[in-house]
N, C-alpha and C positions, 0 to 999 in steps of 0.2 A: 457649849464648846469652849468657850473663855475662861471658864472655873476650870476645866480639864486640863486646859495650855497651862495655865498659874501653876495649877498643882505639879502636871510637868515639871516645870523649871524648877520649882521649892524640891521637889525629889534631886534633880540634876546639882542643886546648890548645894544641899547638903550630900550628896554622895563626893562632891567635890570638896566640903571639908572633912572629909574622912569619916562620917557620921557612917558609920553601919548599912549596908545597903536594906538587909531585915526593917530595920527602922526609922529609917528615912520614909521608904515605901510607906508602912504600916502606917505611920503617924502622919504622914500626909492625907493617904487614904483615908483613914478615918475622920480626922477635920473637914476633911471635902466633903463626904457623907454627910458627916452630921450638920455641913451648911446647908446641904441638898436636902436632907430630911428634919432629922432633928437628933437631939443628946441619945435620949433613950435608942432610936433606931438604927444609930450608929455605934451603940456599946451592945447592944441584942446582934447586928451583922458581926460581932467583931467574935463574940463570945460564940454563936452558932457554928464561926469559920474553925474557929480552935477545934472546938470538939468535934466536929464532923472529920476535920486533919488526926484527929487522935484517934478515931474510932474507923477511917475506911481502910479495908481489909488489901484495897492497890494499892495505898503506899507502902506495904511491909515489903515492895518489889525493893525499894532505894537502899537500906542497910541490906539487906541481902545481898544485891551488887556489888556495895562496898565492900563486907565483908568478904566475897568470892576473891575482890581481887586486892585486898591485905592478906588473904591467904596464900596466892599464889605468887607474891611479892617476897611474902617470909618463906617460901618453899626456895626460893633462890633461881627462879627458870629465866630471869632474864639473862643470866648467864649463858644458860643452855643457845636460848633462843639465839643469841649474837652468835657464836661457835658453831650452830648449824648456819646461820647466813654466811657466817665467814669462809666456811668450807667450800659453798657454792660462787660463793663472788670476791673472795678475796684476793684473787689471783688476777684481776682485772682494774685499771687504771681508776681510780677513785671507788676501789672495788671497798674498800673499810667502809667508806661511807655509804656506798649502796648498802651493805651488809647491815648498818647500823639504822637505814631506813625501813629495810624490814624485816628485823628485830624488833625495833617499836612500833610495827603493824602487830606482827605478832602477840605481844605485850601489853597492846591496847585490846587486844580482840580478847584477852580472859582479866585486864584491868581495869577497865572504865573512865580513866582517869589522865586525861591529856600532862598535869603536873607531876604527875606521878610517875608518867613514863619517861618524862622528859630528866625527870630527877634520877630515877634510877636507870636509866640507861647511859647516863654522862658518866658513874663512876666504872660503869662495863666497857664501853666503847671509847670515853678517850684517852686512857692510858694506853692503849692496846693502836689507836692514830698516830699519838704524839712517836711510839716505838718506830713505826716506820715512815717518819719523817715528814706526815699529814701539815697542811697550813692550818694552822687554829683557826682562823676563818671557816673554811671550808668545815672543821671537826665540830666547832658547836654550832654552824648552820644546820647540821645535816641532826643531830640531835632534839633543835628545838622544833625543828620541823616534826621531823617525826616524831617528836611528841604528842603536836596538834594530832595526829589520827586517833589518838585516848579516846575524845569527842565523839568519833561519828564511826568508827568500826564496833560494830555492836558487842557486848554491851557496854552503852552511851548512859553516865548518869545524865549529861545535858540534853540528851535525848526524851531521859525517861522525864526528866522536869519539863519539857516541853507537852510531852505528854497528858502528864498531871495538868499544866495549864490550859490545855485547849482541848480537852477530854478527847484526843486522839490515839487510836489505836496503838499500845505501848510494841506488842508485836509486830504490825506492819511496818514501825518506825525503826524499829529493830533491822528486819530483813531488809528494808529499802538503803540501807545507810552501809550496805554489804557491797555493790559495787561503785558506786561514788567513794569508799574506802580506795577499793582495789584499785581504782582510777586513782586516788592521790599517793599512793604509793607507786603507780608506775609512771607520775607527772613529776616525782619527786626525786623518781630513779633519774629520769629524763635531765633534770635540773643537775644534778651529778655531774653528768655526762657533759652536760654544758661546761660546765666549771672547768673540769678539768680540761676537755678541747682546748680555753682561753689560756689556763696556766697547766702544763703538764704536771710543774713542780707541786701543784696545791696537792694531788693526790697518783703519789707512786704507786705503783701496780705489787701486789705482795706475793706470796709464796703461793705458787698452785696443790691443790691439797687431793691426793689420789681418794678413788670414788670407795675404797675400800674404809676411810676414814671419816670421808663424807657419809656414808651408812651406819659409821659408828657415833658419827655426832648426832643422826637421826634418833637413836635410842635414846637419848637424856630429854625427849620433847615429844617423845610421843602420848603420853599419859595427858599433858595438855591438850595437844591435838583434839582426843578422844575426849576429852572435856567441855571443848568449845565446840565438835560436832554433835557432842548429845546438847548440848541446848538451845544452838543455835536452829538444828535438824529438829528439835521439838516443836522449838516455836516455828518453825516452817511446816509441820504435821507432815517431814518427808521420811523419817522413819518407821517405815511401812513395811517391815520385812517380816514376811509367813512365819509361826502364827500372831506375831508379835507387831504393836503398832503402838505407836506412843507421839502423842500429841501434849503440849503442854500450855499453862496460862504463861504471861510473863512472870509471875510471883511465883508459880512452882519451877521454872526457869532458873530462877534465882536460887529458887532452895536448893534445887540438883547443884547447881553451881557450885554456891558455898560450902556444901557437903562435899563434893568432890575436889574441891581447892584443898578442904581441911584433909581430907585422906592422901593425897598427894602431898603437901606439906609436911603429913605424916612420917609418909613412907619412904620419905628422903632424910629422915631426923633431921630435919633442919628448926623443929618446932620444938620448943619447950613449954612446961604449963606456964610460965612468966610470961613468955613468947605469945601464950594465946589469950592471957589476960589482959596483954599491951593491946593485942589484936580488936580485941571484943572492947577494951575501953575505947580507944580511936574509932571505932565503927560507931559507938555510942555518941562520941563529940560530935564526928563529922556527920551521923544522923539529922541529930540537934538542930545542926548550923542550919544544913540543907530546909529542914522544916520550915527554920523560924523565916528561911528568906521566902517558901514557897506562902504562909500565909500572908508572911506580909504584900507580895506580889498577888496576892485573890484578893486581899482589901483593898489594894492599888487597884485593880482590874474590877472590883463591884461599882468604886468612884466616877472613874473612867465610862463605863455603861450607864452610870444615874444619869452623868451629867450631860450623856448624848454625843461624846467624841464620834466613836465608830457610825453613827447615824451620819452626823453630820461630815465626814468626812465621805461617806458613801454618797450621800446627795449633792457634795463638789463635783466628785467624780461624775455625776452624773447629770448636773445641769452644765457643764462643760464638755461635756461629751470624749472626755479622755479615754484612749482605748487602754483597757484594763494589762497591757503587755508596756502600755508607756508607766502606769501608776508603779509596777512592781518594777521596773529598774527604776524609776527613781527611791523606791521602798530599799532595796541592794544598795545605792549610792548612797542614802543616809546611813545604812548599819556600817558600809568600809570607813565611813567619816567618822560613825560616832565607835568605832572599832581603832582607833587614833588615839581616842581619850580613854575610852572605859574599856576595864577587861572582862571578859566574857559573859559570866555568868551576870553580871550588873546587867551588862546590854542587852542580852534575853529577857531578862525578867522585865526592865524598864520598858522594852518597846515591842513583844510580843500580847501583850492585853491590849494596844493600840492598833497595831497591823492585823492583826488575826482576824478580827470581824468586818475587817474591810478587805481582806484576801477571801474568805469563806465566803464573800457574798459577791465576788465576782467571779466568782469559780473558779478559782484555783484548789488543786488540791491540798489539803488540808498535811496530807502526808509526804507530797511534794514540799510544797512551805519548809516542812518539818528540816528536809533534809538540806534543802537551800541554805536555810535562817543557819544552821550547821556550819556548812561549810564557811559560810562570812564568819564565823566568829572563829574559824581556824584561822584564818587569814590575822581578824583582829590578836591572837596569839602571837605573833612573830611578827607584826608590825611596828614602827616606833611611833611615837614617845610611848607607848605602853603596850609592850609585849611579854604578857607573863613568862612564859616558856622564856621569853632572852635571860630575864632577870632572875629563876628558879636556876640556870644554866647559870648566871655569872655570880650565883650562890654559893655551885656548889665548884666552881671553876675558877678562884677567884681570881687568879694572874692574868685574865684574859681581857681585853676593854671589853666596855658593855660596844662601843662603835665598829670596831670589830666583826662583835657576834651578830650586827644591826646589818653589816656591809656583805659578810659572807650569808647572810640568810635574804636578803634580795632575791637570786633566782629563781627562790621557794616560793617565795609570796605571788612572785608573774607567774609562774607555776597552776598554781590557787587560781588567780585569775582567768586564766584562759579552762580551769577547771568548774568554776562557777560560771562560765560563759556556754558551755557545753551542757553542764544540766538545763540551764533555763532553755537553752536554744534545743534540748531532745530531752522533756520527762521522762521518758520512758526508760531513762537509764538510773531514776528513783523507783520508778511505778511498776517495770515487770514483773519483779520478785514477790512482791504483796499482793499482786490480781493473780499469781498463780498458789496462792498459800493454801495449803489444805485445811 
C-alpha cells in the first residue's frame, strides 16, 4: 500500500509540472511494476497493454463518437439548435440564457464533448445576450455551465473512457446518464431563474416569438433529432416497430452516428472535401491523445492492484467497520477537492483505478459510480482555480474577467451540488433506464 501512495504522489507531482498526464501515469506505473516484479515483467505488461489497446474491436466506439460530433459541429446545428430554444424561451426573463442552457443540452446530446460545446456555443449565444443587454456574468455562466452537460448527456467520451476502465457496460452508461442529464438541465434552468429573481437587470425578458415561427425554427433541427433517437433508441433495443426492430452495440451506435452526422453535414453544404480532411485529421489527433492517456491509465491501474492498494483499502474499511454510504461521501469529498486542482479527465483517470475496486466490492453499482464519478467532474468544470469550461469561455471571450465568469457561474455549481446530492440520496434515477433496456 505504501509503494501505491509514493506512486500516487510521483503521478500528482508531475501532473503538477505540467508533465503530460499519458505519461506521468505510464512512467510511474511502470517503475512501480517493475519494483513489484521485475525489468522484464514490466516491459512484457507494458508492450501486451499497447497491443491488446491496438487490436480490441470496443475501442473503435471512441473516434467514432468523435468523429459523429466534428461532423455535426461542421454541419453548423448549433446554430439551429439556440434559435429553436430561443423561440420557446426567449420571451421570458433570463430567457437567453435558459435558451442557451438547452441548446448545449442539445449539442452535447449528438457532440460528446463538454469543451466543445462550451467553445462553440459562446460564439452563438453571446453575441445574441450582449444585443439584449444580458450581464456578462450571467452570459458566460450559463454557457460554461452548459457546456459541462458534453460529459454525461449520451454520447459521453468520459463516459465511454470510464467505460474502457472498469469494463462497464458502455450502453448501460450511456442510457443511465439520460436523466441525471435532463435533471442538470432543469437544475440549471432553475439556477437562471434564481439570478435573475436577485438582479432583474442581469437578464431582460426578449421578444415573444409566435408558434407559427417556433414551428419553423423546428425544421432546421429535426434531422438531428432523428439522429440522436436512432442511436440512442438503439442502444435502448426500443426501436421495436412491426416488422422492423433494430438494436445496436455501442460501436455500431457510433457508426450509425458518424454516417448520419456526415449526411447531414452533407445536405446542408456546409461540408467541403478540405472540410472533411480537417474533420478526419482532428478525429485522428484527438484519437491518439485519448489512447495514449487510456493506456497509460491500465499501466497506472495494473501498479496499483500489484501493489495491493484496492485490497488494502477494502480491509480499512472493514476492520473499522465503516458503513460503505459513509466511505462513498467521503470518496465524493475527495474528487470536489481534487476537482479545485485538476481538470477532469486527469481526475478520472488518476482516481477511478483506486476507487473502483473498492466501490465494486461494497456493492455499489458499478453503473451508478459511473454516473456519479460524472457528474463531480462537471462540477470540477466550472469550479475555480481550475475550471476548463471558464477558461476555453474567457478564450474565446476575451474582454470578459476570468473573476467574473468564476462569480456569475456560482449558482451552477450549488446547482450540481444539490444535483449530486439527489442521485446518491435516490439511484434509481441512474439505474431505471438500463434495468429496463431491451
Amino acid at each position: 500500500m505504501l509503494e501505491a501512495g509514493i506512486g500516487f504522489a510521483a503521478v500528482l507531482v508531475l501532473v503538477l509540472l505540467r508533465i503530460p498526464i499519458a505519461f506521468a501515469m505510464g512512467l510511474v506505473g511502470m517503475i512501480g511494476y517493475m519494483m513489484e516484479t521485475s525489468y522484464r515483467g514490466a516491459i512484457s505488461m507494458v508492450a501486451r497493454l499497447i497491443i491488446d489497446a491496438s487490436q480490441d474491436y470496443g475501442l473503435s466506439v471512441v473516434p467514432l463518437f468523435i468523429l459523429m460530433g466534428l461532423f455535426v459541429n461542421k454541419g453548423g446545428i448549433s446554430r439551429e439548435l439556440y434559435q429553436v430554444s430561443y423561440a420557446f424561451l426567449g420571451h421570458l426573463r433570463g430567457g437567453l440564457a435558459m435558451a442557451t442552457i438547452v441548446a448545449c443540452g442539445g449539442f452535447a446530446a449528438v457532440c460528446g464533448s463538454s469543451l466543445a460545446t462550451a467553445a462553440t456555443m459562446s460564439k452563438v449565444a453571446m453575441p445574441q445576450m450582449r444585443k439584449y443587454g444580458y450581464a456578462d456574468s450571467l452570459s458566460t455562466a450559463s454557457i460554461a455551465a452548459g457546456g459541462t452537460l458534453g460529459i454525461l448527456i449520451p454520447p459521453s467520451v468520459i463516459l465511454v473512457i470510464y467505460g474502457l476502465l472498469t469494463e462497464t457496460s458502455i450502453g448501460k452508461l450511456f442510457i443511465a446518464g439520460i436523466i441525471p442529464g435532463m435533471l442538470g438541465i432543469l437544475f440549471y434552468l432553475c439556477a437562471v431563474a434564481f439570478t435573475v429573481t436577485r438582479n432583474p437587470d442581469a437578464g431582460p425578458a426578449g421578444q415573444r416569438t409566435v408558434w407559427r415561427d417556433r414551428l419553423r425554427a423546428l425544421n432546421g433541427v429535426w434531422a438531428v433529432l432523428l439522429l440522436f433517437f436512432l442511436v440512442i433508441g438503439g442502444l435502448y433495443g426500443a426501436l421495436d416497430f412491426w416488422p422492423i426492430y433494430l438494436a445496436f452495440s455501442p460501436t455500431e451506435a457510433a457508426g450509425m452516428g458518424a454516417a448520419g452526422a456526415f449526411l447531414i453535414a452533407l445536405s446542408r453544404r456546409n461540408l467541403s472535401f478540405r472540410d472533411t480532411l480537417e474533420v478526419l485529421r482532428e478525429t485522428a489527433f484527438t484519437t491518439a491523445s485519448l489512447f495514449s492517456v487510456l493506456i497509460g491509465a491500465w499501466i497506472f491501474s495494473n501498479f496499483v492492484n500489484i501493489a495491493g492498494l484496492p485490497e488494502a483499502l477494502l480491509g480499512a474499511v472493514t476492520a473499522y467497520s465503516v458503513s460503505p454510504w459513509v466511505v462513498m461521501v467521503l470518496i465524493l469529498l475527495i474528487y470536489i477537492g481534487l476537482g479545485c486542482i485538476f481538470e477532469s479527465l486527469s481526475m478520472l483517470l488518476l482516481t477511478v483505478p483506486i476507487f473502483f475496486p473498492l466501490v465494486r466490492d461494497l456493492g455499489f453499482d458499478p453503473v451508478w459510480f459511473g454516473v456519479v464519478v460524472v457528474v463531480v467532474t462537471e462540477i470540477s468544470l466550472i469550479t475555480p482555480p481550475v475550471g476548463m469550461n471558464v477558461f476555453v469561455l474567457k478564450g474565446v471571450v476575451g474582454d470578459v474577467p476570468t473573476s467574473t465568469i468564476f462569480r456569475g457561474v456560482t449558482p451552477f455549481w450549488v446547482a450540481d451540488i444539490f444535483r449530486l446530492a439527489l442521485l446518491v440520496g435516490i439511484p434509481a434515477l441512474a439505474l431505471y433506464l438500463p434495468s429496463q433496456m431491451g
